[in-house]
N, C-alpha and C positions, 0 to 999 in steps of 0.2 A: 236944972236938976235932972231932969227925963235923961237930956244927954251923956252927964254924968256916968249914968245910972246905967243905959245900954251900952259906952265904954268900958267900965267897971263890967258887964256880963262878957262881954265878945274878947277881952283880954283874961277871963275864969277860962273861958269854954277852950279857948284856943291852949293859954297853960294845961291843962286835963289834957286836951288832945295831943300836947308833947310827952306829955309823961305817960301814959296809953302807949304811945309809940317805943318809948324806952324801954317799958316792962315788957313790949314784945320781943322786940332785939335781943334785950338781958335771958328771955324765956326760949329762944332760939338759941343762943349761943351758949346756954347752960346742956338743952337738949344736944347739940353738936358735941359739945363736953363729954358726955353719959357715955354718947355713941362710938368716940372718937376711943373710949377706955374698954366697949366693949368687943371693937373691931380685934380678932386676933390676925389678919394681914393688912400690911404696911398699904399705902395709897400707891407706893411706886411697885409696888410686888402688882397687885391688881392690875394695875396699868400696863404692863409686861404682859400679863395674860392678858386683856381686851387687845393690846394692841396684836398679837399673835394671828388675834381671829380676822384682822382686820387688815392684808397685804398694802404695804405701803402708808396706810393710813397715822394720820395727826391727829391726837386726844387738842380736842376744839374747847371741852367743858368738861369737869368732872365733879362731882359731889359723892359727899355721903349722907345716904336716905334710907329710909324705913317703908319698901312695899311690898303689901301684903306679909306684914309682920316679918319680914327677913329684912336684915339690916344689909345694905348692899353698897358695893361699890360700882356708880354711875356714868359711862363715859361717853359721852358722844365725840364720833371720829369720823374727821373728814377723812375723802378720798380725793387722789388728784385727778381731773379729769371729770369728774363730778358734782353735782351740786347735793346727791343724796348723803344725809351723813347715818351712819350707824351705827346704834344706840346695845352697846354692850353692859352688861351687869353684870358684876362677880360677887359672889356670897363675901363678905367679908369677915367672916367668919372658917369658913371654909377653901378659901378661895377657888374654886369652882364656878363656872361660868353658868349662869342662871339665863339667862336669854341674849339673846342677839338680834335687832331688829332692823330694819332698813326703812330709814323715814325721808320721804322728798319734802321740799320746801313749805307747802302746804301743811304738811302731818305736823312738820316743827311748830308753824306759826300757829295751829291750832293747838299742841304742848302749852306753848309758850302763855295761850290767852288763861287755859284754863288754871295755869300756875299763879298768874297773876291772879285770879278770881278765889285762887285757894288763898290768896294770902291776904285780900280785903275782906 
């Protein structure tokens, strides 16, 4: 019966734990939604401008994000020859270039941990 009984719990907690995961996704991909209606430049306009600032450079990754309350378009762009990739923002609203930064391999992996930390 005990066995039962701790199969019946580990099979509760683990169902929750998928649907926890669901409502996050579904809460992510609605926020995408919001952003994506309230961006007034396109992702390929944006990207024309990051790519401008950035001679020769390849868009590696791109997103749309919310920092410091400006909704922005995100691009990290490699360079050939290099292993530094930089990291351009365009207001996507404006399109206007909000920053440009130059991050070596370290800066990344340290981005990379605390994203993953923002999202567990």
């Amino acid at each position: 019966m005990k066995i039962t009984h701790f199969i019946g719990m580990t099979l509760t907690v683990a169902l929750l734990a998928g649907c926890s995961t669901e409502k996050s996704e579904h809460r992510q991909e609605a926020k995408q939604a919001k952003w994506m209606a309230e961006a007034k430049i396109s992702q390929a306009d944006a990207q024309a401008t990051a790519l401008a600032q950035v001679p020769n450079g390849s868009v590696k990754e791109s997103e749309l994000e919310k920092e410091h309350g400006k909704l922005i378009w995100s691009f990290d762009i490699a360079t050939p020859g290099s292993q530094d990739i930089t990291e351009v923002n365009v207001d996507a609203v404006t399109g206007e270039v909000v920053s440009k930064d130059k991050e070596n391999p370290a800066d990344e992996a340290k981005e990379a941990a605390g994203e993953k930390k923002d999202k567990d």
